[in-house]
C-alpha positions as a Markdown table, in Angstrom:
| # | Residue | x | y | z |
|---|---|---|---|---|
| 1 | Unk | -77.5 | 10.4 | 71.0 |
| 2 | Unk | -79.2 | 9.0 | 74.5 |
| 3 | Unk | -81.8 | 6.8 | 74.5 |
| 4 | Unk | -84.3 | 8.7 | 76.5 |
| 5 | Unk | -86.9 | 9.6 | 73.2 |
| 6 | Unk | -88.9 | 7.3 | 71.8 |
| 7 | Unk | -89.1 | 8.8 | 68.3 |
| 8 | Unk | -85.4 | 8.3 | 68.2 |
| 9 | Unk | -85.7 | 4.5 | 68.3 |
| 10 | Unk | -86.6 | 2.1 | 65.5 |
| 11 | Unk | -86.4 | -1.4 | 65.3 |
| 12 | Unk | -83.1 | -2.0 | 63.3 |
| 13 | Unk | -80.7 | 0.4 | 65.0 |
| 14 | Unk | -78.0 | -0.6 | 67.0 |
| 15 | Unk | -78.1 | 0.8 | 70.2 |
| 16 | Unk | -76.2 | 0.4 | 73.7 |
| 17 | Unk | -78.5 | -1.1 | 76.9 |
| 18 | Unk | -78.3 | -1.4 | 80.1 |
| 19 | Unk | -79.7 | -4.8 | 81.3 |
| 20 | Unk | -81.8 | -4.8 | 84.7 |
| 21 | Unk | -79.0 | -6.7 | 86.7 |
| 22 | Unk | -76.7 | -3.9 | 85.4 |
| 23 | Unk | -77.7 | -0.9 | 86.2 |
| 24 | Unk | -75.5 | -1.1 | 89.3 |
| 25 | Unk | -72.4 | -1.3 | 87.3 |
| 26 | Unk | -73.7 | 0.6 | 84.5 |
| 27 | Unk | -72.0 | -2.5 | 82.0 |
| 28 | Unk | -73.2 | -2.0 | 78.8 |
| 29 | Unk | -74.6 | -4.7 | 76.1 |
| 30 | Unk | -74.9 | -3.6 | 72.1 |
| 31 | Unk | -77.4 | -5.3 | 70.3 |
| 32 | Unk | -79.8 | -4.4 | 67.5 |
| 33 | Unk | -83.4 | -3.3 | 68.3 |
| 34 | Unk | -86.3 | -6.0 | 67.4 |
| 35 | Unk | -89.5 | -4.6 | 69.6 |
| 36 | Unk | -89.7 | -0.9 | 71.9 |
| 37 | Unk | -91.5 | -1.7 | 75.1 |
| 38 | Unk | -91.9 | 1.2 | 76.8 |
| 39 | Unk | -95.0 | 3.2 | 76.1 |
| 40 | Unk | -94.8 | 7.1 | 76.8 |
| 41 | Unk | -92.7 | 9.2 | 74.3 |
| 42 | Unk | -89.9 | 9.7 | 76.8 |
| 43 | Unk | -88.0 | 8.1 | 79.9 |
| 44 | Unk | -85.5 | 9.5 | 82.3 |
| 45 | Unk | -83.6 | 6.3 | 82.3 |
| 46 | Unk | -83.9 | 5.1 | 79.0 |
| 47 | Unk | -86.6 | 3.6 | 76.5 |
| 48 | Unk | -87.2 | 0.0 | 77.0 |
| 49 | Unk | -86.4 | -2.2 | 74.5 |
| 50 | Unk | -86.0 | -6.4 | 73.1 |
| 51 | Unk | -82.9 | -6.5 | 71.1 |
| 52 | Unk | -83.0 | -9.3 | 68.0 |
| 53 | Unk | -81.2 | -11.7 | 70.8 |
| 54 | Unk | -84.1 | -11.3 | 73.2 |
| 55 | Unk | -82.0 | -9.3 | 75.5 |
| 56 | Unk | -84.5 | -6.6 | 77.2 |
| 57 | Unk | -82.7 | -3.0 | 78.7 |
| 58 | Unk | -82.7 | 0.1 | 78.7 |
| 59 | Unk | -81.1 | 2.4 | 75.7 |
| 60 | Unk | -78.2 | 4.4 | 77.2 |
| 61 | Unk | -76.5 | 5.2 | 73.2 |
| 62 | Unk | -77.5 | 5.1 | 69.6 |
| 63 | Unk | -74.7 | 4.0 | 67.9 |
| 64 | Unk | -76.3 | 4.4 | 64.6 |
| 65 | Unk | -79.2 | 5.2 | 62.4 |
């Protein structure tokens, strides 16, 4: 599942990002979801989030719910 609906994302789930400084290689980062901080429902490249290590991307995956 991509990350680009909001309603798919809780805090708790452990999801793939993409940091900022990584978009260019597309490297990946796992982490478990502590706040969402992007606003509107849905995003072309990914909801916004703060994982539980303070790491803030973008969700590319869901890994599970």
């Amino acid at each position: 599942m991509t990350g680009k609906n909001r309603k798919d994302i809780k805090a708790g789930l452990r999801v793939m990002i993409v940091k900022k400084e990584d978009q260019r290689t597309g490297k990946l980062t796992e982490g478990v979801v502590k706040d969402i901080l992007t606003n509107s429902s849905t995003h072309p490249h990914g909801i916004k989030v703060r994982l539980q290590d303070g790491t803030v991307g973008r969700v590319q995956e869901i890994k599970s719910i």
